[in-house]
DOPABA-104817 format. One record per residue: residue number from 1; residue in one letter; chain; x, y, z of N, C-alpha, C, O in turn. Coordinates in Angstrom, 2 decimals, padded with zeros to 5 digits. Layout:
<martis>
<marti NUM 'a' 'A' <X Y Z> <X Y Z> <X Y Z> <X Y Z>>
...
</martis>
This chain:
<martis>
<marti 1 'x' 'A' <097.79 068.06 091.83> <097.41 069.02 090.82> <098.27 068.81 089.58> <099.47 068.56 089.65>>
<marti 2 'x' 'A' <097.55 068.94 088.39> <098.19 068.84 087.01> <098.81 069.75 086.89> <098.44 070.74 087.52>>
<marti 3 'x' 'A' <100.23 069.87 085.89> <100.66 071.59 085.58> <099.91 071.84 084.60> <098.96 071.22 084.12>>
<marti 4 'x' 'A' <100.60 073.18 084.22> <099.98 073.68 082.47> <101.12 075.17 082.25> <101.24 076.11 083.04>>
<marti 5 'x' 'A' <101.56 075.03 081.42> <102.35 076.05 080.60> <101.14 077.13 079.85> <100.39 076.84 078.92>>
<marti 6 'x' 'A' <101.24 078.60 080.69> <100.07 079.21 080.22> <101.18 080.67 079.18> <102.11 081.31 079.67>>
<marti 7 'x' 'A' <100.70 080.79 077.90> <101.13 081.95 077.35> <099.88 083.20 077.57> <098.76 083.01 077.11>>
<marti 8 'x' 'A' <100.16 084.20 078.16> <099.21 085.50 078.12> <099.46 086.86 077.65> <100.00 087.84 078.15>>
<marti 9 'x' 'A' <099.11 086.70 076.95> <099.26 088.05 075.86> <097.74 089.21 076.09> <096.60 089.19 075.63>>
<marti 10 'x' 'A' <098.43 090.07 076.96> <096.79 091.10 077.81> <097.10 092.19 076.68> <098.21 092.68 076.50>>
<marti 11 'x' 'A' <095.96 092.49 075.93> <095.85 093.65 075.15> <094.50 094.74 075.39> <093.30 094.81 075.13>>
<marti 12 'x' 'A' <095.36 095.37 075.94> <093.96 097.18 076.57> <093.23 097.28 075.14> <093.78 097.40 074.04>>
<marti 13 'x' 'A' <091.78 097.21 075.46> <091.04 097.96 074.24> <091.68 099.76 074.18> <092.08 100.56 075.02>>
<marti 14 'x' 'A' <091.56 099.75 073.26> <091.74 101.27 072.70> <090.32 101.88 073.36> <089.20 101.38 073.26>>
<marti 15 'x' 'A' <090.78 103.36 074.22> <089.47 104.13 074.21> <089.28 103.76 076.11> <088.33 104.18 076.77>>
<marti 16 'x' 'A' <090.65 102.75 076.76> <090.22 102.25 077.87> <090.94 103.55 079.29> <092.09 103.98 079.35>>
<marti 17 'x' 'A' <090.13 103.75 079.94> <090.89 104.73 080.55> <092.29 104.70 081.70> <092.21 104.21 082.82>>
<marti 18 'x' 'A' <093.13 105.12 081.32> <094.60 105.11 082.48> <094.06 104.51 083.66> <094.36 103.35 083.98>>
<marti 19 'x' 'A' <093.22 105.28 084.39> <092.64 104.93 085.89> <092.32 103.35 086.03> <092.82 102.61 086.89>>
<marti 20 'x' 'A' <091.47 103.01 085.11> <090.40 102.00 084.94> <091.70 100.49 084.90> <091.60 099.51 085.65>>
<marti 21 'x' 'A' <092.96 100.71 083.71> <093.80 100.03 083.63> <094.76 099.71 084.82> <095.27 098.63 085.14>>
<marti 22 'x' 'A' <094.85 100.94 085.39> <095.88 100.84 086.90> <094.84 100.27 087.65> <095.42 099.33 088.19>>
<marti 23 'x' 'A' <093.85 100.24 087.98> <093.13 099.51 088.74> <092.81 098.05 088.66> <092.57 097.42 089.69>>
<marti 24 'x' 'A' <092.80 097.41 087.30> <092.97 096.52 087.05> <094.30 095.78 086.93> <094.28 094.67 086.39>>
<marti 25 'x' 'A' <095.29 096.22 087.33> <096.42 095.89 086.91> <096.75 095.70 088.62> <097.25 094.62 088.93>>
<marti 26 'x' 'A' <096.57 096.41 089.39> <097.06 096.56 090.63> <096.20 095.55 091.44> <096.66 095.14 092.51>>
<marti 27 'x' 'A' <094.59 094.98 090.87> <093.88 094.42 091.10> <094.90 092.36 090.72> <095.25 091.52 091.55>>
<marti 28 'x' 'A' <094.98 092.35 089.77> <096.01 091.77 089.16> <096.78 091.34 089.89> <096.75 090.14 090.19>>
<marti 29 'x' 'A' <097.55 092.06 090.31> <098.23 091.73 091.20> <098.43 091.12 092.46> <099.48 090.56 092.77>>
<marti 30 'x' 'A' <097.49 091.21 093.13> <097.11 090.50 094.21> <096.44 089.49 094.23> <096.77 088.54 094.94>>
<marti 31 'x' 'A' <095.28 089.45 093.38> <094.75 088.10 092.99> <096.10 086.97 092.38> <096.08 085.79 092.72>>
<marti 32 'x' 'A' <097.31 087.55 091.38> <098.52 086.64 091.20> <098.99 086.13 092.79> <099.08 084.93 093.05>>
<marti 33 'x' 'A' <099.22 086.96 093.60> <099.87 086.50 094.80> <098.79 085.56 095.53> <099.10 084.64 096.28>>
<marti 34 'x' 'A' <097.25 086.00 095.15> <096.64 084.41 095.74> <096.42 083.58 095.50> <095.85 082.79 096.25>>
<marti 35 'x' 'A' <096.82 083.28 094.14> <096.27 082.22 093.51> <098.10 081.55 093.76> <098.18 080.38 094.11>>
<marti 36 'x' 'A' <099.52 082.39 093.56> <100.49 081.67 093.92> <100.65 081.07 095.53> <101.42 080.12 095.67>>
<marti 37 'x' 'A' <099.97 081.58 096.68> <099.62 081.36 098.24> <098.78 079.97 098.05> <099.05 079.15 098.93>>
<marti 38 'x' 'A' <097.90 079.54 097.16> <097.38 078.71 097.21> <098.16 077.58 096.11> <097.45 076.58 096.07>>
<marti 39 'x' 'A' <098.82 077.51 095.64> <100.06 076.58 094.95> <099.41 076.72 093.50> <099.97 076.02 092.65>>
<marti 40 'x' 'A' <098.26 077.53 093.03> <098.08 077.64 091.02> <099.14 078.55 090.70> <099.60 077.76 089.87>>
<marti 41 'x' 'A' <099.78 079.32 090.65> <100.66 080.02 090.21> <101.80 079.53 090.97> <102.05 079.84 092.13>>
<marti 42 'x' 'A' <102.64 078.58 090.08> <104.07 078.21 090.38> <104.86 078.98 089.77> <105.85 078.97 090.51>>
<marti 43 'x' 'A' <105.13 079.77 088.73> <106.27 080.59 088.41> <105.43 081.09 087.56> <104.45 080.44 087.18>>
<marti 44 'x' 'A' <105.77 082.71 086.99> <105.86 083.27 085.90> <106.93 084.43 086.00> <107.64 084.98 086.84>>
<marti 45 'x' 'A' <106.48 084.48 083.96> <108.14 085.33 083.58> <107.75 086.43 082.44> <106.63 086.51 081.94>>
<marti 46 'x' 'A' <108.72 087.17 082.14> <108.01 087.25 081.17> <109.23 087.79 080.07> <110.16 088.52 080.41>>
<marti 47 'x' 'A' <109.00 087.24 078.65> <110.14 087.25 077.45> <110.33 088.47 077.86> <109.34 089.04 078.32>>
<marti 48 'x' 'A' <111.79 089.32 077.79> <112.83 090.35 077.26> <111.78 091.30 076.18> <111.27 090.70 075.23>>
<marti 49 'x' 'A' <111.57 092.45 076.34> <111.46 093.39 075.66> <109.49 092.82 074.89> <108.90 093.62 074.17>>
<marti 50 'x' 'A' <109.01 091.76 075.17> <107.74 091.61 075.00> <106.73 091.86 076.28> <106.89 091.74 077.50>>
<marti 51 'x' 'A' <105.56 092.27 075.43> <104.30 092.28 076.47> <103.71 091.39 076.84> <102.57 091.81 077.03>>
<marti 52 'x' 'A' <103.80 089.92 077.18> <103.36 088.96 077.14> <103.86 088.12 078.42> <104.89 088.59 078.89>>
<marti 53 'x' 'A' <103.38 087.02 079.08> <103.83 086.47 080.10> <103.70 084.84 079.99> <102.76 084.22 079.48>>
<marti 54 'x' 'A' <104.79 084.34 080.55> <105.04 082.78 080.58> <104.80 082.01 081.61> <105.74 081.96 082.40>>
<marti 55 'x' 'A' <103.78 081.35 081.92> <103.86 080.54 083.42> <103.53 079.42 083.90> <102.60 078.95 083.25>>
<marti 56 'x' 'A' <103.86 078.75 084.74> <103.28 077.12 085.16> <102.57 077.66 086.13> <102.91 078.22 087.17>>
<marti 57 'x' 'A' <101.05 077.34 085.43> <100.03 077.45 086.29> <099.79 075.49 087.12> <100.44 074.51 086.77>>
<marti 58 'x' 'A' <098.68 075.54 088.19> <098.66 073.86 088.36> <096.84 074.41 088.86> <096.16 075.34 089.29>>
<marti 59 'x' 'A' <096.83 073.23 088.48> <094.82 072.89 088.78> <094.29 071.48 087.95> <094.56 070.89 086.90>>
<marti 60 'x' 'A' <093.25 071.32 089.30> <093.32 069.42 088.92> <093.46 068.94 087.38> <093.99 068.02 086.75>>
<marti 61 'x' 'A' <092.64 070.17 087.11> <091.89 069.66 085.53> <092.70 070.96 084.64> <093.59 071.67 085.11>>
<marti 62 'x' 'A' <092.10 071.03 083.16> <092.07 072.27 082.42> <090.99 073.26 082.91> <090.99 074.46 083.15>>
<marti 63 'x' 'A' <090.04 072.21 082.97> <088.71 073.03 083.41> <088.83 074.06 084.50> <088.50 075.25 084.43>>
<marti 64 'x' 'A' <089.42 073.37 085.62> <089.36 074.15 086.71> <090.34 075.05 086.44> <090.24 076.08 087.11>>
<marti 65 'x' 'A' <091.13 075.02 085.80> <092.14 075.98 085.36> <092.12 077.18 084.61> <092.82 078.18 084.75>>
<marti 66 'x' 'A' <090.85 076.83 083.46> <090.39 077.83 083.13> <089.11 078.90 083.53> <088.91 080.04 083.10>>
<marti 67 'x' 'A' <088.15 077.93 084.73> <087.41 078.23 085.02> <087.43 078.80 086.32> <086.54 079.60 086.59>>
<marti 68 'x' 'A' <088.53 078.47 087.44> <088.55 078.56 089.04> <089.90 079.37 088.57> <089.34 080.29 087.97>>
<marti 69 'x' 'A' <090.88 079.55 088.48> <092.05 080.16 088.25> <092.18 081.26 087.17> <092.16 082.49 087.26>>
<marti 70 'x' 'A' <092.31 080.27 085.97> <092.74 081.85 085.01> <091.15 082.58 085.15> <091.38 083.77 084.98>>
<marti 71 'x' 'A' <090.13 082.45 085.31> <088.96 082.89 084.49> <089.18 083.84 085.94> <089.09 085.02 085.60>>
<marti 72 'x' 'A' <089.35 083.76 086.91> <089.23 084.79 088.07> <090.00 086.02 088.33> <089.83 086.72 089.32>>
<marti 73 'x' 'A' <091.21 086.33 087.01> <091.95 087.09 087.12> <091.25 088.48 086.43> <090.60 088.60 085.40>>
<marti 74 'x' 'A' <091.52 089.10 087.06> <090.95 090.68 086.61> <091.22 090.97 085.37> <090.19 091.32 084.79>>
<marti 75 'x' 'A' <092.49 090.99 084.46> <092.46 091.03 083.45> <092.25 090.06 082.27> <092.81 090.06 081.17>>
<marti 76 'x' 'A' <091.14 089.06 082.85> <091.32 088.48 081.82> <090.03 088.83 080.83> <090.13 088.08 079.86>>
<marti 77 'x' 'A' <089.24 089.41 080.74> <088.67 089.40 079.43> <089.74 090.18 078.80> <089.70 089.69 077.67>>
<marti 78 'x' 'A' <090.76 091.14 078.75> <091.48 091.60 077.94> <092.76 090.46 077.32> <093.59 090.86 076.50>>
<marti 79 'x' 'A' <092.76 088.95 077.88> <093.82 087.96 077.98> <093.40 086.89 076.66> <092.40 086.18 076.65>>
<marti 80 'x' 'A' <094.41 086.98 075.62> <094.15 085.70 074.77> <095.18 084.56 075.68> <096.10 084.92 076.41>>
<marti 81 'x' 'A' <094.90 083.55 075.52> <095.67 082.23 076.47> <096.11 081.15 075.38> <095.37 080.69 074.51>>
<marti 82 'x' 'A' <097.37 080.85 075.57> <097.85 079.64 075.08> <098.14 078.54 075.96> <099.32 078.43 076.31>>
<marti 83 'x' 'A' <097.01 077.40 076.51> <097.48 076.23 077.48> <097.98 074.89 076.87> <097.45 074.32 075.91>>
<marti 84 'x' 'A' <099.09 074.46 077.56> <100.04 073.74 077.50> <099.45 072.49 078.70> <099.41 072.85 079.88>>
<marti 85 'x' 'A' <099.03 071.16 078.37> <098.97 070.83 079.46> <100.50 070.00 079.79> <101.03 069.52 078.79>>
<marti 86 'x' 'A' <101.16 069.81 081.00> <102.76 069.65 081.01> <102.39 068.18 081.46> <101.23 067.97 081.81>>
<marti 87 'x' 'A' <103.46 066.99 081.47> <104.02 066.13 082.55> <105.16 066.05 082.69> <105.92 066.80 082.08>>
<marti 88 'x' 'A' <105.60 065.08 083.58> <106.87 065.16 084.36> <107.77 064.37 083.02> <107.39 063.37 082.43>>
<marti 89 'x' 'A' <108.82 065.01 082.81> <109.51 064.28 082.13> <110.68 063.26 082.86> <110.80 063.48 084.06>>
<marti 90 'x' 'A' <111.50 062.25 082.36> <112.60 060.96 083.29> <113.17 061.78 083.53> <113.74 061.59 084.61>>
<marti 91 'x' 'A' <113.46 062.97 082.96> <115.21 063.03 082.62> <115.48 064.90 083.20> <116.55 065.50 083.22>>
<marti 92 'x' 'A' <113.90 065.48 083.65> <113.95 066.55 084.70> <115.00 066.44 085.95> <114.65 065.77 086.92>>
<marti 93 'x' 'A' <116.39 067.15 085.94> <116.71 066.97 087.48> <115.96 067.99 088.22> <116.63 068.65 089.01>>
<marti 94 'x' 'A' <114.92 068.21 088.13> <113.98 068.96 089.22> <112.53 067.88 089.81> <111.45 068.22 090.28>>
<marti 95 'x' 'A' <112.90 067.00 089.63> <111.71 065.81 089.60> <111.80 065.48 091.16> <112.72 064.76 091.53>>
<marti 96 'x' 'A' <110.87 065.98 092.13> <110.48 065.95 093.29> <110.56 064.44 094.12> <110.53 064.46 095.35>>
<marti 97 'x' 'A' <110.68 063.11 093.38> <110.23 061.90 093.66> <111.80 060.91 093.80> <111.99 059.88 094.45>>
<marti 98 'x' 'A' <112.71 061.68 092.95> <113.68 061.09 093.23> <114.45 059.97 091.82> <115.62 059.60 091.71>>
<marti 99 'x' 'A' <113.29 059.69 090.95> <113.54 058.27 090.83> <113.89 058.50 089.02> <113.75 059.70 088.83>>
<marti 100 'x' 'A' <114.12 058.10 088.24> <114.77 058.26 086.95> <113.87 057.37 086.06> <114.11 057.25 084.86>>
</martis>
């Protein structure tokens, strides 16, 4: 699987109801924990004092990434997305393979 550096910035329409948002949010949530059970969600974070979230998503393609992964998350019609597609850099000491 390819990575990708995803920025998500979720903004509630105005007029959206408390209930409707906790439900989606709590919904959210579990779909994050399956999509990280199945290895697309490798980390997220999110900046200090912003509403916004940082993460290495992985899926073969972009496509499937935007289409099988992010597009399946509950909040995302409220989600603008910034994708990053990543590779391995020499000089990562987190580089799984060993080799420089």
């Amino acid at each position: 699987m390819r990575e990708f550096l995803v920025e998500i910035t979720t903004t509630v329409p105005d007029g959206t109801p408390q209930d409707e948002v906790d439900r989606l949010r709590a919904a959210e949530a579990v779909r994050a924990g399956e999509l990280a059970r199945t290895g697309h969600l490798a980390r997220l974070w999110r900046p200090v004092g912003e509403l916004r979230s940082i993460g290495v998503w992985r899926a073969a393609d972009e496509e499937e990434l935007h289409e099988k992964v992010l597009g399946t998350l509950p909040l995302r019609p409220w989600m603008s997305l910034t994708v990053t597609p990543l590779e391995s850099h020499p000089n990562d000491p987190g580089r799984l393979d060993g080799t420089r």
